[in-house]
N, C-alpha and C positions, 0 to 999 in steps of 0.2 A: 731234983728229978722232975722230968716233966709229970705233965698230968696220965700223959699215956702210959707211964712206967717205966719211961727210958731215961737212965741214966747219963745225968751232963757229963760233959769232958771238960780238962781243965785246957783252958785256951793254949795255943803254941803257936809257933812261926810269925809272930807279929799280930793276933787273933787280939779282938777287945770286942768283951760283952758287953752292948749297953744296958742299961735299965731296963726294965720293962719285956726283956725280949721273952724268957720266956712263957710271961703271959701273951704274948702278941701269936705264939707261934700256937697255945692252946686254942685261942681264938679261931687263929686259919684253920686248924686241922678242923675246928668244929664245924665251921663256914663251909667245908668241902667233902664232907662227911654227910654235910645237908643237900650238898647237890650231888654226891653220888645216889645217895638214897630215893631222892626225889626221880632221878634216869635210871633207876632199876625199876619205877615203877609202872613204865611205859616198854620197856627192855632187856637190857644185859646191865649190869652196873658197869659201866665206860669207866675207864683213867679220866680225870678232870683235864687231863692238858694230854696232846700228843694222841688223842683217843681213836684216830683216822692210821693204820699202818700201811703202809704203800706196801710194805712187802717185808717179812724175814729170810735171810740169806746163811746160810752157810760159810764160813770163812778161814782161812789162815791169818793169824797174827805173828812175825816172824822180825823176833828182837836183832839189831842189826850187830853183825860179826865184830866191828871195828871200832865200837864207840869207846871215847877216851876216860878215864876212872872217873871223872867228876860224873858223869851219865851211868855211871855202874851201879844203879838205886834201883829196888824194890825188884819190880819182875823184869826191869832192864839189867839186874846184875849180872846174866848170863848170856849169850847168844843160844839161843833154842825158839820152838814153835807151839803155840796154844792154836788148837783148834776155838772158834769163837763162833757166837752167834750176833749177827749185826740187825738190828730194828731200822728202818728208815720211815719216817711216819712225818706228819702235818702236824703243826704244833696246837691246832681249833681243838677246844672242848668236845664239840660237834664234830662229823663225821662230814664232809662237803667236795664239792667239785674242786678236782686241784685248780683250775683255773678260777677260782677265788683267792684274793691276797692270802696269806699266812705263812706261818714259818715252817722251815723242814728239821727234821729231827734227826740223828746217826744216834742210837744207843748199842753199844758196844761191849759183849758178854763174852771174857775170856774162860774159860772152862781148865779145870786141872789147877788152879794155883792154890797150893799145899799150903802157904803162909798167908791166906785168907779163909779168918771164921765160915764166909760162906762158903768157899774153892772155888769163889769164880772173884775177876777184878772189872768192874762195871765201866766204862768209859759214858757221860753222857755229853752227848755236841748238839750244837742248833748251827745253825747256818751265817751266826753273826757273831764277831769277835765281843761283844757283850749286853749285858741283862739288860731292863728295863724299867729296874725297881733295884732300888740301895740297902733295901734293910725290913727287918718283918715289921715293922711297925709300918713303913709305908705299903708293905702287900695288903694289908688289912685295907687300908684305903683302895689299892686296886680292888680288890677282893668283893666292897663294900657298895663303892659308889661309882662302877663303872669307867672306864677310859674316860670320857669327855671330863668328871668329875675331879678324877684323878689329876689329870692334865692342869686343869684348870679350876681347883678348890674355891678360889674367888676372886673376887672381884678386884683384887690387887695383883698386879702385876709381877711385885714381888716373890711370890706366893704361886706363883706358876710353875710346873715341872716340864719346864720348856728342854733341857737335856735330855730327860726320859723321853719325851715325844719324840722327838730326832731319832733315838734308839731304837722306839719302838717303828716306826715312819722304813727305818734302814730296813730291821728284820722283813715287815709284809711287805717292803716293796721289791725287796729282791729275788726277782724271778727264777723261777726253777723250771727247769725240762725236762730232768733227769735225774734223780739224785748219784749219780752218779759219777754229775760234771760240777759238781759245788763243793765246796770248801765248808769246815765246820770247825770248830772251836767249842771249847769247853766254857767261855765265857767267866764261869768263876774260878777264883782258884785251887790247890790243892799242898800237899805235903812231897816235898822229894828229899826223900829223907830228912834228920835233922832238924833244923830251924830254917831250913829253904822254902820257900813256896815257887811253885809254878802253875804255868797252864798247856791245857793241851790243845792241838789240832791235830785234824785229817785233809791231808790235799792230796786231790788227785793227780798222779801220775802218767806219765806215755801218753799214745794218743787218747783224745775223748771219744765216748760214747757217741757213734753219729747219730742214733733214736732221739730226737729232741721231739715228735708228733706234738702236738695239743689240742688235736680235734677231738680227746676221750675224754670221756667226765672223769674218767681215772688213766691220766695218761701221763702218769710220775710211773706207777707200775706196769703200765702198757707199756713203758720205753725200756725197767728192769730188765722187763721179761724178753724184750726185745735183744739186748744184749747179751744179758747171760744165755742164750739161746745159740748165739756166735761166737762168743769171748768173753776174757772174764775183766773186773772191773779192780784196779788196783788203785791204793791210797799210800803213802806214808803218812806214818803216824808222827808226829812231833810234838817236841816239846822246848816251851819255853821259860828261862829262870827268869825270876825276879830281881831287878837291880837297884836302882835307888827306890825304898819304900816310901817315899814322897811324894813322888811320881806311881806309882804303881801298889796302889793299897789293896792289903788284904778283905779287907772289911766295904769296899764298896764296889763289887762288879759293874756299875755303868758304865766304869772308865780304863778304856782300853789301854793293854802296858804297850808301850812304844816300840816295834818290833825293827826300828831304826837302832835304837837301844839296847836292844834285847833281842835277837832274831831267834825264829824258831829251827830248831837244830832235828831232823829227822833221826828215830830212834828203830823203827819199826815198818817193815813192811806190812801192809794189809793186801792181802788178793784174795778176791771172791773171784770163785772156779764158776766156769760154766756151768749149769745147774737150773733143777726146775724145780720150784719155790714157790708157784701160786697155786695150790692145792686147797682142798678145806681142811684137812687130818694138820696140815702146817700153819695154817692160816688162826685155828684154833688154839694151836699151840701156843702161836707168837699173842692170842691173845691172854691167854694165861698166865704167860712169862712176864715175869716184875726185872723195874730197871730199876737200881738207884747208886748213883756213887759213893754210897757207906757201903756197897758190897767191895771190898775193897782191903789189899795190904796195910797195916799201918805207916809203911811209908809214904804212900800215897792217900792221906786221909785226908777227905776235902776239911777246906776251910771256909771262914769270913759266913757273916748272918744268914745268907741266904742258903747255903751248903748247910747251917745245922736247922734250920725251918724243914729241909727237906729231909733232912737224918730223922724225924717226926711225924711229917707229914703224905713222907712215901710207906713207911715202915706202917703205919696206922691205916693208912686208905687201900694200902695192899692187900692189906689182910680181910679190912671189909669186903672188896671187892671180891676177894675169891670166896667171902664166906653166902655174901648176895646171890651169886652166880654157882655156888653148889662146884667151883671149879679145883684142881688139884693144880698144890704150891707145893713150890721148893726151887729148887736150885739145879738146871741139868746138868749132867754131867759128860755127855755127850753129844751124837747128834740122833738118836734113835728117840726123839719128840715125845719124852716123857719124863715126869716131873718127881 
């Protein structure tokens, strides 16, 4: 049992614990626990990552009619529609001009799923097919000693996390104008039923969004609203299985599974309706609303080091945060912006 009170799980789908991991993750949670505390005291207690929301949307999630038995897992076993709420935010700790490098967020809250503890299935995507860190013992290093640090631990060249740099290098340098014309992945992987693992994406569909502006200092949600103003903004959701575990490890997210190998197979339409979504009464909401991918069916129960760090580290920092912030948790059930 961690230190927070959360009980481990025994490994599955090809899962190895190493040594030390959960003192590593006791670590981070405390590391980050120390900087939320420290921005409540200037503030609001912020999320440590993602802290910046471009905007909360309204959504349809709508499992595809025709998919073949091997995709008939978890909340894909049926063709039917969850109403969902979608987060699109900046991956900065800090709150900043979209026109600063960083990364883009999609987190993804389906409402009504009767075979999840919470009744919602959490989907979280960033805008790059994957992470930037292998394992909680390396996070502490990020965590600890800064990027350049991390990068570059010494003076040996061996000894360099020159793959993580590239990783990290992709995510802030890939431009966004709209989240609504990017592409997003789940980065690490999860459970599909059984002893499968996979991963998810969202790509968008039909024509794009023509709102690309970036003359606003917030002109990711300037373009939202742009759009949803016109028409609505539709993704398929996909997903892809895992095939030679050699190639495609559960346990180290840097390393992207081959989608020449593996392609991802669309399971699900996403459309966001036309809609007006940049409110304060909304705006408040989406920041009291908690994401994390242990909200979630057990068939689809994330996996590999970094999926159980955050099974710890979201569940713990969540709770702070709303209790800093005086703010009301739980889980909607709706779209009537109350918790």
């Amino acid at each position: 049992m961690s230190a927070t009170g959360i009980p481990t799980l025994a490994p599955i789908a090809g899962e190895v614990v190493p040594p030390g991991e959960a003192d590593a993750i006791n670590v981070i949670t405390g590391i980050i626990e120390t900087q939320i505390r420290d921005s409540a005291k200037t503030g609001i207690a912020r999320r440590d990552a993602h802290a910046k929301a471009d905007g909360l949307v309204r959504a349809e999630f709508r499992v595809a009619d025709d998919l073949p038995p091997h995709l008939r897992v978890g909340i894909f076993a049926e063709p039917r529609s969850y109403d969902a709420w979608i987060r699109f935010s900046n991956s900065a700790g800090t709150p900043q001009p979209d026109g600063r490098l960083d990364g883009r967020g999609m987190a993804i809250k389906l409402m009504g799923v009767a075979a999840s503890p919470s009744t919602t299935q959490d989907f979280i995507l960033i805008n790059n097919p994957v992470f930037m860190v292998r394992n909680a013992i390396d996070y502490i290093d990020l965590q600890t000693k800064g990027l350049f640090y991390f990068f570059f631990p010494s003076v040996n060249p061996l000894r360099w996390r020159l793959h993580e740099l590239f990783v990290t290098v992709a995510i802030f340098t890939n431009k966004a104008r709209n989240p609504f014309n990017i592409r997003y992945w789940s980065m690490t992987p999860y459970r599909f039923g059984g002893e499968t693992a996979c991963k998810f994406s969202a790509r968008p569909t039909g024509a794009l969004s023509p709102f690309e502006q970036t003359q606003t200092e917030n002109f990711l949600r300037d373009n939202m609203v742009s759009q949803l103003d016109k028409g609505p903004a539709v993704f398929d959701f996909m997903v892809q299985l895992r095939g030679d575990p050699a190639v495609m490890p559960v346990e180290d997210p840097t390393v992207e599974w081959s989608e020449a190998a593996s392609p991802f197979v669309p399971v699900a339409r996403i459309t966001i309706p036309v809609q007006v979504f940049a409110t304060p009464e909304q705006d408040t909401f989406c920041e009291n609303l908690s994401n994390t991918p242990w909200h979630c069916v057990d068939e689809h129960r994330p996996l590999g080091g970094i999926n159980r760090v955050r099974r710890v580290v979201y569940t713990h920092i969540s709770a702070l945060r709303h209790a800093l912030n005086r703010a009301p948790s739980g889980e909607p059930k709706d779209f009537s912006l109350t918790l």
